[in-house]
N, C-alpha and C positions, 0 to 999 in steps of 0.2 A: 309538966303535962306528959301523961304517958304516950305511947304509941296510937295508933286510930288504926283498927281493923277493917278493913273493906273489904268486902265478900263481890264476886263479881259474878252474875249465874253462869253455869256451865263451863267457868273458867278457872278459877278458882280464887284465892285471897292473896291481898298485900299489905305486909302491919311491917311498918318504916320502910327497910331494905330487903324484907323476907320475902320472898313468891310463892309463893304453894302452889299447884296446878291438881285443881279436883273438879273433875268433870261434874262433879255429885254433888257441889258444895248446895247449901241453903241459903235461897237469898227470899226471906218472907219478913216484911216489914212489922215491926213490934207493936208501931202506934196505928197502922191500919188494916193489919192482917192479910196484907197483897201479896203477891208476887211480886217483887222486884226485880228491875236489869242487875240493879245493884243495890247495895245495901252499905252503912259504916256504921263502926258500932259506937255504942253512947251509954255508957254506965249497964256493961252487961247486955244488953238491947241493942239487938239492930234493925237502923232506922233508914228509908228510902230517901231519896231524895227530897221527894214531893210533900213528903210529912217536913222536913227540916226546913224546905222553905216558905212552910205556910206558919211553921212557928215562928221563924227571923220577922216575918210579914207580921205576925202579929206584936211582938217586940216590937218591931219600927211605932206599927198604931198605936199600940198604949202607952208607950215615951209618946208621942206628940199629942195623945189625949189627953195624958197628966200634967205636959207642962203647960197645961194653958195657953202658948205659944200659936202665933197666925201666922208663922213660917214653916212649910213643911218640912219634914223628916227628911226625904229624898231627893229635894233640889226642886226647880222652876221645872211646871209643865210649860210647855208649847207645844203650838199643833200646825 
């Protein structure tokens, strides 16, 4: 697996142990067209936060849609 670039606004990026400092860096998300705090890149495309965890969220749902299974994905609610 290669390196993962993460662009951070106003600060600048860090891919493994490189730092760069660029006050000017871009941090516009690929899948939602926002500004981002921050960004990490994904096949070319950089991606926010907020976008990443509504796709892992949706992974989780369509594994426990498809296995037919009445144990959740994510462990016992309690309240």
């Amino acid at each position: 697996m290669s390196e993962i670039d993460v662009r951070v606004k106003g600060q600048g990026s860090v891919t493994g142990d490189a730092v760069i400092v660029d006050t000017a860096i871009d941090t516009i998300c690929s899948a939602c067209g926002g500004s981002a705090e921050a960004v990490a890149e994904l096949k070319s495309h950089y991606v926010c936060a907020e976008c990443l965890r509504l796709r892992l969220e949706a992974i989780s749902v369509a594994r426990y849609q498809l296995r037919g299974s009445s144990k959740l994905p994510w462990g016992k609610l309690t309240s």
